[in-house]
Wavefront OBJ file of the C-alpha trace (Angstrom):
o trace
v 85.213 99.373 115.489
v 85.886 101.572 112.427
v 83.770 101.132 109.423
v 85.796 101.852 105.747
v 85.811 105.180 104.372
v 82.958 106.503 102.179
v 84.557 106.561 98.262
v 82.738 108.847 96.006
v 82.873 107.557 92.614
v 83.131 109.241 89.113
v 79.621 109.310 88.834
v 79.116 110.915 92.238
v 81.618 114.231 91.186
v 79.929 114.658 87.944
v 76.537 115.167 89.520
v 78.218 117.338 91.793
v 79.064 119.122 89.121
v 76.289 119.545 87.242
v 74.990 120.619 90.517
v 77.223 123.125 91.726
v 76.100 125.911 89.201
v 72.583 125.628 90.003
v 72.979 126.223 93.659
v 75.257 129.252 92.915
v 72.319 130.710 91.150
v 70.100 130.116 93.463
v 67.790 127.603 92.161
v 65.109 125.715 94.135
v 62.924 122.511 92.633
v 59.728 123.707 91.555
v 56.587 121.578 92.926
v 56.413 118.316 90.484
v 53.180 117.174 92.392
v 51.296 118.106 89.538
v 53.241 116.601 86.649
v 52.380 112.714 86.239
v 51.635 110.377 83.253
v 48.822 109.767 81.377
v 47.286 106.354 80.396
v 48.623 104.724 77.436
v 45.389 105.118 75.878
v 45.780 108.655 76.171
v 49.195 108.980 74.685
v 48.158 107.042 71.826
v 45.632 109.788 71.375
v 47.919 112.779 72.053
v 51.535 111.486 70.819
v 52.356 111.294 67.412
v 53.422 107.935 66.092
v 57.043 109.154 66.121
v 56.541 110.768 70.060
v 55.476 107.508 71.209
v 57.762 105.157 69.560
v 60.456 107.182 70.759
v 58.682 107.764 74.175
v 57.432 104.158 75.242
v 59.357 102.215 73.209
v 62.785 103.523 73.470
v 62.816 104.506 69.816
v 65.669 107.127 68.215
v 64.478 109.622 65.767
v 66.530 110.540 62.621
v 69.216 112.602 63.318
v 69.520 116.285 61.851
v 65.827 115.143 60.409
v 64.251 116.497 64.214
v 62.245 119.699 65.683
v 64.972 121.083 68.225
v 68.838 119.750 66.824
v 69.003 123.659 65.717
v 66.877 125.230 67.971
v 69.282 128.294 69.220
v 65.936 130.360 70.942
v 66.294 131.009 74.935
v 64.152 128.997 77.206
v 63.409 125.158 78.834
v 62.690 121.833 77.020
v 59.977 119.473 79.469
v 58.766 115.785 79.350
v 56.278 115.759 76.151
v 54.217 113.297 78.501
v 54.525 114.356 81.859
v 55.613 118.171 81.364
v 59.104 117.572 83.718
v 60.644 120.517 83.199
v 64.019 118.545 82.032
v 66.932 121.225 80.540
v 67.750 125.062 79.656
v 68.375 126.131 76.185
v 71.554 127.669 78.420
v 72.741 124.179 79.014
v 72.215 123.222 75.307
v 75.470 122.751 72.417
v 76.044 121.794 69.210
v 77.774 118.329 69.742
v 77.298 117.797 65.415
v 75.569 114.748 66.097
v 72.005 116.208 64.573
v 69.946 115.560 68.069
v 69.656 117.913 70.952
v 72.459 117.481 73.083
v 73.014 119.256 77.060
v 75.816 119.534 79.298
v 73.421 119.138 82.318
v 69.442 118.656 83.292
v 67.531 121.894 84.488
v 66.095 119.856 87.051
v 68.342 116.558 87.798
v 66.083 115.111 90.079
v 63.949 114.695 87.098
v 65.874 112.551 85.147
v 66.567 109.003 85.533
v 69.538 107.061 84.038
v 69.583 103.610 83.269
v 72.993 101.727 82.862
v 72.841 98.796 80.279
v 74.041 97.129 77.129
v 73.588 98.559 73.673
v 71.096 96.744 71.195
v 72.303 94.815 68.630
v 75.296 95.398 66.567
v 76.315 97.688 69.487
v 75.616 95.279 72.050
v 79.546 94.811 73.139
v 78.744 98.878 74.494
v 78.037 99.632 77.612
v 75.770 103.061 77.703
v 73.278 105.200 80.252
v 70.208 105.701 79.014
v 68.404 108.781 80.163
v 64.275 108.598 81.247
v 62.047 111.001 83.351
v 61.184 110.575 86.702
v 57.386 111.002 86.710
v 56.945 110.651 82.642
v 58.945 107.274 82.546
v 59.750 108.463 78.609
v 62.905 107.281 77.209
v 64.485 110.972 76.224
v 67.807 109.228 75.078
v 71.636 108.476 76.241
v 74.001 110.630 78.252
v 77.783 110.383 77.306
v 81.132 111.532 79.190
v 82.183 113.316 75.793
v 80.985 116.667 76.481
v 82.089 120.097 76.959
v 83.568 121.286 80.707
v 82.358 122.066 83.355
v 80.263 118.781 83.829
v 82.098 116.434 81.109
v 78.475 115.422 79.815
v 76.642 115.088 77.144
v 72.970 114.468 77.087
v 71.890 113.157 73.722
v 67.955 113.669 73.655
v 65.373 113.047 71.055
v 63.484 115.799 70.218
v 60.297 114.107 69.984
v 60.493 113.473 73.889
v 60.603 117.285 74.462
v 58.373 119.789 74.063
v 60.275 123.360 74.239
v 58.982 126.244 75.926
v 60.483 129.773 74.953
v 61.392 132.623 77.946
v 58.542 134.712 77.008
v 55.720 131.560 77.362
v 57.503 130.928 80.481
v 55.397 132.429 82.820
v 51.973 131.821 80.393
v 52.646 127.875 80.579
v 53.077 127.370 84.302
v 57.051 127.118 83.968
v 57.656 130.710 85.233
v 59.805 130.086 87.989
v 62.375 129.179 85.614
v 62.474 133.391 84.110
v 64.827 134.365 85.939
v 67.398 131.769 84.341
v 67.465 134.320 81.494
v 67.991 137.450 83.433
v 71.095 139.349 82.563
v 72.106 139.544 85.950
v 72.185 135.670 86.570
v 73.686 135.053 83.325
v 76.143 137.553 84.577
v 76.519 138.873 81.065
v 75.360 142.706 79.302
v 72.002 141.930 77.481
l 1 2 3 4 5 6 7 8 9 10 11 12 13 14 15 16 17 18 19 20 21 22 23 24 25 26 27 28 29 30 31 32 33 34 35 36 37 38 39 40 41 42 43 44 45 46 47 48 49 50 51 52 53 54 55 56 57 58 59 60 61 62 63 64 65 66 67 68 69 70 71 72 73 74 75 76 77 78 79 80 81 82 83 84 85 86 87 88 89 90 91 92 93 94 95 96 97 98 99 100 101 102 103 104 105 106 107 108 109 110 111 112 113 114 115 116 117 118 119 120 121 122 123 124 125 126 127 128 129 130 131 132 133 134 135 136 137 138 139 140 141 142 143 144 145 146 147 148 149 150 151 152 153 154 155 156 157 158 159 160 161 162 163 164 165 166 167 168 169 170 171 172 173 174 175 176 177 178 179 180 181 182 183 184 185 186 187 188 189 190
């Protein structure tokens, strides 16, 4: 007896996608055992109000009125709870919508997405919200309006991310992730 044939589905190609370059570089998941999520009590502490509205409560921060919208320096954006390491300044576009905005995670198996309904007026819409893993912090929504080759675009909140230049890379625990911006696996003169 013959089962049916596996169907991937739309979802299933763009991950492929987004994977696709990372494995042509090269690129292994770091070690997450030591990234987890500390008490509410703690965040309370550590977060600003803003961070943990946005965070916890599923909050959006003003757009163009945020720490990263502009940010244009090389290096990776992580979990402001947990310290995921979550996307690549590489992977990072101006979409014009004033928030950070990605065509793929650094580390996919980091990231979460949610499928639901939007809150009201925009409840008739039907989006993906994007969370960490470990962290469990709302970082925003990811959209199929985004520049090839994955099609995507993650819309985060800043005040979910904490960014981490090249040069701290290695200084912070996160230097695995240097040789991202070599010249030679950018494949471009320096």
């Amino acid at each position: 007896m013959r089962g049916k044939p596996v169907q991937f589905g739309f979802e299933v190609l763009l991950l492929i996608a987004a994977l696709l370059p990372r494995l042509a570089l090269g690129q292994v998941a770091p070690d997450i055992s030591h990234y987890s999520r500390p008490s509410d009590k703690e965040l309370r502490k550590t977060l600003s109000p803003l961070q943990y509205k946005v965070t916890r409560e599923n909050a959006s921060e003003p757009a163009f009125k945020n720490e990263y919208w502009n940010n244009d320096k090389e290096g990776i954006y992580v979990d402001i709870v947990s310290g995921e390491p979550l996307f690549s300044s590489l992977d990072k576009f101006r979409a014009g919508t004033g928030r950070p905005s990605f065509t793929s995670p650094l580390e996919p198996d980091n990231i979460v997405e949610k499928r639901g309904w939007g809150p009201f007026p925009f409840f008739f819409m039907k989006r993906t919200e994007v969370r960490t893993r470990l962290g469990d912090s709302h970082l925003g929504y990811v959209y199929t309006d985004g520049p090839q080759p994955t099609g995507l675009r993650y819309s985060v909140n800043s005040a979910a991310l904490r960014f981490i230049p090249k040069e701290d890379l290695q200084k912070e625990g996160y230097g695995m992730y240097l040789s991202l911006f070599s010249c030679e696996k950018r494949k471009e003169a320096c």
